[in-house]
C-alpha positions as CSV (number, residue, x, y, z in Angstrom):
1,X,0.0,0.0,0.0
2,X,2.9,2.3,1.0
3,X,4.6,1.3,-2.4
4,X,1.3,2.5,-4.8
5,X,1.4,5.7,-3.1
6,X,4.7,6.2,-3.6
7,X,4.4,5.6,-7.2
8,X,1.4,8.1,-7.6
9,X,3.4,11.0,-6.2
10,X,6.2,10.2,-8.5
11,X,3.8,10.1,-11.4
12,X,2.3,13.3,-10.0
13,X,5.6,14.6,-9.8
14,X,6.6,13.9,-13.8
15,X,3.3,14.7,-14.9
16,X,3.9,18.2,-13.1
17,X,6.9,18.4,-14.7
18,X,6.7,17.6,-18.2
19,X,3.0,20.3,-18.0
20,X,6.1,22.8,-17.1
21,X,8.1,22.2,-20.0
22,X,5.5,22.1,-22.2
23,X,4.6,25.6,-21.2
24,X,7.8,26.8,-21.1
25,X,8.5,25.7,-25.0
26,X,5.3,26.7,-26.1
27,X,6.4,30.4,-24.3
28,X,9.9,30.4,-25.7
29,X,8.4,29.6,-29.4
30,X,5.8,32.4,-29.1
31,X,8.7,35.1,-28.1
32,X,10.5,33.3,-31.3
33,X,7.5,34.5,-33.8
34,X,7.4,38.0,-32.0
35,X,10.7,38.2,-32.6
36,X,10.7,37.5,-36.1
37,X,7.8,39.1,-36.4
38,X,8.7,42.5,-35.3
39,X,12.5,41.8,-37.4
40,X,10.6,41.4,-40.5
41,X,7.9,44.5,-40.0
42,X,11.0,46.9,-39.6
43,X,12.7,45.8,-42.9
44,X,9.2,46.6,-44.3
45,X,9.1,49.7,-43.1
46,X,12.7,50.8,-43.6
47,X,11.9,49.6,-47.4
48,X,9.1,51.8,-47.6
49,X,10.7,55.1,-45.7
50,X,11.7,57.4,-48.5
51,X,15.3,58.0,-48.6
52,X,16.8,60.5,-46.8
53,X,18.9,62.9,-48.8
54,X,22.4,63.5,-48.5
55,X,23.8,66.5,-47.7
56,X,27.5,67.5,-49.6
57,X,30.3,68.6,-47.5
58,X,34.0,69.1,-47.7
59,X,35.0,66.0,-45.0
60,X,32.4,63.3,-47.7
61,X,32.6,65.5,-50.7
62,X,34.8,63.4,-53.7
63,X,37.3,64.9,-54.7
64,X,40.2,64.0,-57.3
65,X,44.1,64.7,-56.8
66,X,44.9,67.8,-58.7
67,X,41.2,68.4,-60.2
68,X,39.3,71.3,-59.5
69,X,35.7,70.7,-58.1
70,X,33.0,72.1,-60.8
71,X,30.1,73.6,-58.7
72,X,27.6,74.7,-61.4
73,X,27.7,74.9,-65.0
74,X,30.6,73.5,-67.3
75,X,34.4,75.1,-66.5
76,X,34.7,78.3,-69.2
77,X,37.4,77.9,-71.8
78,X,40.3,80.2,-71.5
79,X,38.8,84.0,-73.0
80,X,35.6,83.0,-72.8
81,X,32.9,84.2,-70.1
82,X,30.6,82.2,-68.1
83,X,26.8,82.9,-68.4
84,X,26.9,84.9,-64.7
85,X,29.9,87.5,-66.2
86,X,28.6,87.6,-69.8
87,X,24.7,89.2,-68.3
88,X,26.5,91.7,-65.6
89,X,29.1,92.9,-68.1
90,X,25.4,93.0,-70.6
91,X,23.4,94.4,-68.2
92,X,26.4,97.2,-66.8
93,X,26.5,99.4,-70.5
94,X,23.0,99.0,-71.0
95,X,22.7,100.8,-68.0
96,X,24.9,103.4,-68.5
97,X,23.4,104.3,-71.5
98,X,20.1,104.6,-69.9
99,X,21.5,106.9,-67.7
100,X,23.2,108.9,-70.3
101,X,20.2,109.3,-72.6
102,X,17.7,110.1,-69.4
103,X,20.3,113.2,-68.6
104,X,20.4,114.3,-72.4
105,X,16.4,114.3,-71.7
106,X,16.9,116.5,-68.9
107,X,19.1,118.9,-70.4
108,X,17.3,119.4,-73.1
109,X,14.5,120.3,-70.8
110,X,16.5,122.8,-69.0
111,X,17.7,124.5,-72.4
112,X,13.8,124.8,-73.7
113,X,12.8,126.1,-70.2
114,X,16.0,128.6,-70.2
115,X,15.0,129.8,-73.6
116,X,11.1,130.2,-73.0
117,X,11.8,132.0,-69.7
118,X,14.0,134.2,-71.8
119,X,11.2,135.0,-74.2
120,X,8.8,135.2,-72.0
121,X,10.9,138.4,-70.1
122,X,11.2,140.0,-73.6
123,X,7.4,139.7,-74.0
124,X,7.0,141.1,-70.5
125,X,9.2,144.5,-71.4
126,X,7.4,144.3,-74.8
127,X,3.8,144.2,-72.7
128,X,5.3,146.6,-70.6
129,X,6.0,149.1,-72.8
130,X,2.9,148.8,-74.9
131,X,1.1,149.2,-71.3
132,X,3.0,152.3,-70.7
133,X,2.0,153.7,-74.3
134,X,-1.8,152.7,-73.9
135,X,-2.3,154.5,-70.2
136,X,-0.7,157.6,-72.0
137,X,-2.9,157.5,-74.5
138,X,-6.2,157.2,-72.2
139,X,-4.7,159.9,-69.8
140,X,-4.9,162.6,-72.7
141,X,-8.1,161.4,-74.1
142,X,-9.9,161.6,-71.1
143,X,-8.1,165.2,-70.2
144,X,-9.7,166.1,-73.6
145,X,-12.2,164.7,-72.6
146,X,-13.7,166.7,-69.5
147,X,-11.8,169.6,-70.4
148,X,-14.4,170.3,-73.2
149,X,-18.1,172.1,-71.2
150,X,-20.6,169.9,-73.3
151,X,-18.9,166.2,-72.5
152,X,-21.8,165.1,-71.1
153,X,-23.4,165.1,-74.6
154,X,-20.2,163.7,-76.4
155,X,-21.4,160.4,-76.5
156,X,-19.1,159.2,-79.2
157,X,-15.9,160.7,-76.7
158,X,-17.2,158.4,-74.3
159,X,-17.1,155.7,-75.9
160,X,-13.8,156.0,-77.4
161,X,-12.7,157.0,-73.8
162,X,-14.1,153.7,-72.8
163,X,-12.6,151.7,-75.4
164,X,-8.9,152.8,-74.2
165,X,-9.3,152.2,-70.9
166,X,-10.9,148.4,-71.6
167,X,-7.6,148.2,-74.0
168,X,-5.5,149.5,-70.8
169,X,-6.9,147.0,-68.4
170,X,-6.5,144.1,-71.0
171,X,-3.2,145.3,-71.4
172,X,-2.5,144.9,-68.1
173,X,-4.1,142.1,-67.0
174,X,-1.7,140.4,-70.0
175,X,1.2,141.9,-68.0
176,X,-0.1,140.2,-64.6
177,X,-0.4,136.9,-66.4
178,X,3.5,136.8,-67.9
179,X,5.2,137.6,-64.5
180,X,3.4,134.6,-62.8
181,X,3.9,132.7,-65.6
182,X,8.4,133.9,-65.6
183,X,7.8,133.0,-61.8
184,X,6.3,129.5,-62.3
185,X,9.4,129.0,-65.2
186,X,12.0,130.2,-62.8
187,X,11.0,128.2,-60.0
188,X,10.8,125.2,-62.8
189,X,14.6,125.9,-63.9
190,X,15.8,126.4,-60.3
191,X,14.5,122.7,-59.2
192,X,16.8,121.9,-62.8
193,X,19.3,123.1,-61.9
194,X,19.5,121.6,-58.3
195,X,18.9,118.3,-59.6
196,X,20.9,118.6,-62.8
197,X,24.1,120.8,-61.0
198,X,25.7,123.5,-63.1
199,X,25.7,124.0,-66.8
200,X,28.8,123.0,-69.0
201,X,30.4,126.4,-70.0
202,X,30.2,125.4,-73.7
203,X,32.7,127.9,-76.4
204,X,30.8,130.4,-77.6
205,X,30.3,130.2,-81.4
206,X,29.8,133.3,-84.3
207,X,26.4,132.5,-84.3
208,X,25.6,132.9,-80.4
209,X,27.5,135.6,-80.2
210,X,25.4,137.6,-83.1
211,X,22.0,136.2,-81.0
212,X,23.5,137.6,-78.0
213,X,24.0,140.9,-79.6
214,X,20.8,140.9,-81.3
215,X,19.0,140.0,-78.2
216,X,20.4,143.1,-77.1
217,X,19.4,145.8,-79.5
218,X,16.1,144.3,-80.8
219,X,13.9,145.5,-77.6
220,X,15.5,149.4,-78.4
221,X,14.7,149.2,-81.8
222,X,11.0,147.5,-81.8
223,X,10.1,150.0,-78.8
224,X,11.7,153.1,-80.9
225,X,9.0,152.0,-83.8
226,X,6.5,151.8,-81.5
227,X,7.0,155.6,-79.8
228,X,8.0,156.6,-83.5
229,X,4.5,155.3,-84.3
230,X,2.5,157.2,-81.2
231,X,4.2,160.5,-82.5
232,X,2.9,160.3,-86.0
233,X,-0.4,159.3,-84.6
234,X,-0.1,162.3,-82.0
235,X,0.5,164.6,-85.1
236,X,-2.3,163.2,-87.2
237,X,-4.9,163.7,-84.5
238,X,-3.5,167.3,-83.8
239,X,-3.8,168.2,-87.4
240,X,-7.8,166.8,-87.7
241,X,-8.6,169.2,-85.4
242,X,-6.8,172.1,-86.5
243,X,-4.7,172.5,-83.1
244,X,-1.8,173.9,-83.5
245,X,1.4,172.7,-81.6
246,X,3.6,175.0,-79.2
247,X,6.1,173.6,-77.0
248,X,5.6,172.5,-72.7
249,X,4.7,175.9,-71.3
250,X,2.8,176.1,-68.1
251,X,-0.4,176.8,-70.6
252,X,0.6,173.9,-73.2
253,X,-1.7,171.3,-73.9
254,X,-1.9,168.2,-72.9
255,X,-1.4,167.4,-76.8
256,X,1.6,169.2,-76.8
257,X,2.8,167.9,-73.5
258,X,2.4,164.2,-74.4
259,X,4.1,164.9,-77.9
260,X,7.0,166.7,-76.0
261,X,7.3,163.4,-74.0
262,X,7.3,161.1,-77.0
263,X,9.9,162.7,-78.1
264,X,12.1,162.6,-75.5
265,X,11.8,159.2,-75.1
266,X,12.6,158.5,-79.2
267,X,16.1,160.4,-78.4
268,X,16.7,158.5,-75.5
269,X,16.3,155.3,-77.4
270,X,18.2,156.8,-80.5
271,X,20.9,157.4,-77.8
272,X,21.0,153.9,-75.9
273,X,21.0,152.3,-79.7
274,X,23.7,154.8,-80.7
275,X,26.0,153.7,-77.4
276,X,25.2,149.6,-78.0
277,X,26.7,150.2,-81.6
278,X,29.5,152.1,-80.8
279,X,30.2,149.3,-78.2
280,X,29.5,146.2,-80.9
281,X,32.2,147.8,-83.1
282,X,35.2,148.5,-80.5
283,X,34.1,144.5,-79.8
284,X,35.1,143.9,-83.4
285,X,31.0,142.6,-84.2
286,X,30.3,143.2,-87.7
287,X,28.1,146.2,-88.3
288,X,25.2,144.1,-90.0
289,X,24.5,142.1,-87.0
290,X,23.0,145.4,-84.9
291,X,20.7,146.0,-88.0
């Protein structure tokens, strides 16, 4: 009896046994599939992962003994410019020539404006003058005028009187308009010549140097025709109406008076032309340029 019990707890003990190693093979084969499991998902994985790009630098960069390392573009043969020189040596005169024509544009510009603000001061002396000649003209009208008892009647006077002094105030309303318009051209050269700098002293040829004297004695001569015009008018009118012509006494007319002023002004002009001559010749100028 002792002997079968014996031999049931050494069966026990085998069956209890082998159950072990049974589990612990069937454990060790499981973490053997994991394993291989999990070895083959990251080659999957690492096949699939895009490739990672390389970056150049001088410790893995290839390099041969004695050869120069090409970065971009094909090595330029000897004389010969790469694309990069050939389009900044291009693009450099292009440039400059840009720049060169844009300040021809601009001198130009100042040379027109120069020249119409020079013209435009002779037609404000001219303007001036004629402004002068016209309020003369309506001052010994309208003395004439009211000196005579029945201008109350003298329609006609009046509206000649009227006439002259619309022309006067025409004439100098014209004047008011040319100085703002020499003002607005001399504030247009000064910005010019601020941006632009001084003008080039260019040589002074014949042909500027007759302008320059012309310039000079055309104003005295076209103002001498004008008074030399006012005095024959003046003389007309006094012999329409049978006046008769004394010199400025304190009981001259205002006829006489205006004509006595006319013609002081013609010999003054005769005089300043007289002096610009005489001054062109000792200046070697030929005679037919002040003509």
């Amino acid at each position: 009896m002792k002997t079968v019990r014996l031999g049931l707890i050494a069966l026990a003990c085998g069956l209890t046994a082998i159950c072990a190693d049974t589990a612990r093979a069937k454990q060790e084969q499981q973490q053997e599939v994991s394993v291989a499991d999990l070895a083959r998902r990251l080659r999957e994985q690492k096949k699939s992962a895009p490739e990672a790009k390389r970056v150049w630098t001088n410790d893995n960069l290839p390099q041969l003994a004695g050869a120069p390392v090409n970065v971009v573009g094909r090595t330029a043969q000897p004389g010969q410019a790469t694309p990069g020189e050939t389009e900044a040596s291009g693009s450099a005169p292009a440039a400059g020539q840009g720049a060169k024509s844009a300040d021809k544009e601009k001198e130009k510009d100042r040379a027109k404006a120069e020249a119409e603000l020079a013209q435009e001061k002779q037609h404000l002396e001219t303007a001036k003058h004629e402004l002068d000649l016209l309020q003369r003209d309506f001052d010994l009208h309208r003395q004439q005028f009211y000196s005579d008892p029945g201008y109350a009647s003298n329609t006609e006077g009046k509206e000649a009187l009227d006439r002259l002094a619309n022309q006067v105030e025409a004439k100098r309303q014209e004047v008011q308009q040319i100085e703002q318009k020499i003002a607005a051209l001399a504030n247009k050269l000064e910005s010019m010549n601020h941006e632009l700098g001084a003008r080039k002293e260019e040589p002074i040829t014949p042909e500027k140097e007759r302008d320059a004297w012309v310039a000079r004695v055309r104003p005295l001569r076209q103002e001498l025709e004008r008074v030399e015009a006012e005095i024959q008018r003046v003389r007309a009118e006094a012999d329409a109406r049978g006046m008769t012509l004394y010199g400025v006494t304190a009981g001259g007319s205002m006829t006489a008076n205006q004509l006595q002023q006319l013609e002081n002004r013609r010999a003054n002009l005769l005089s300043q032309i007289a002096a610009l001559e005489d001054e062109a010749r000792r200046a070697g100028v030929p005679a037919g340029w002040l003509r």
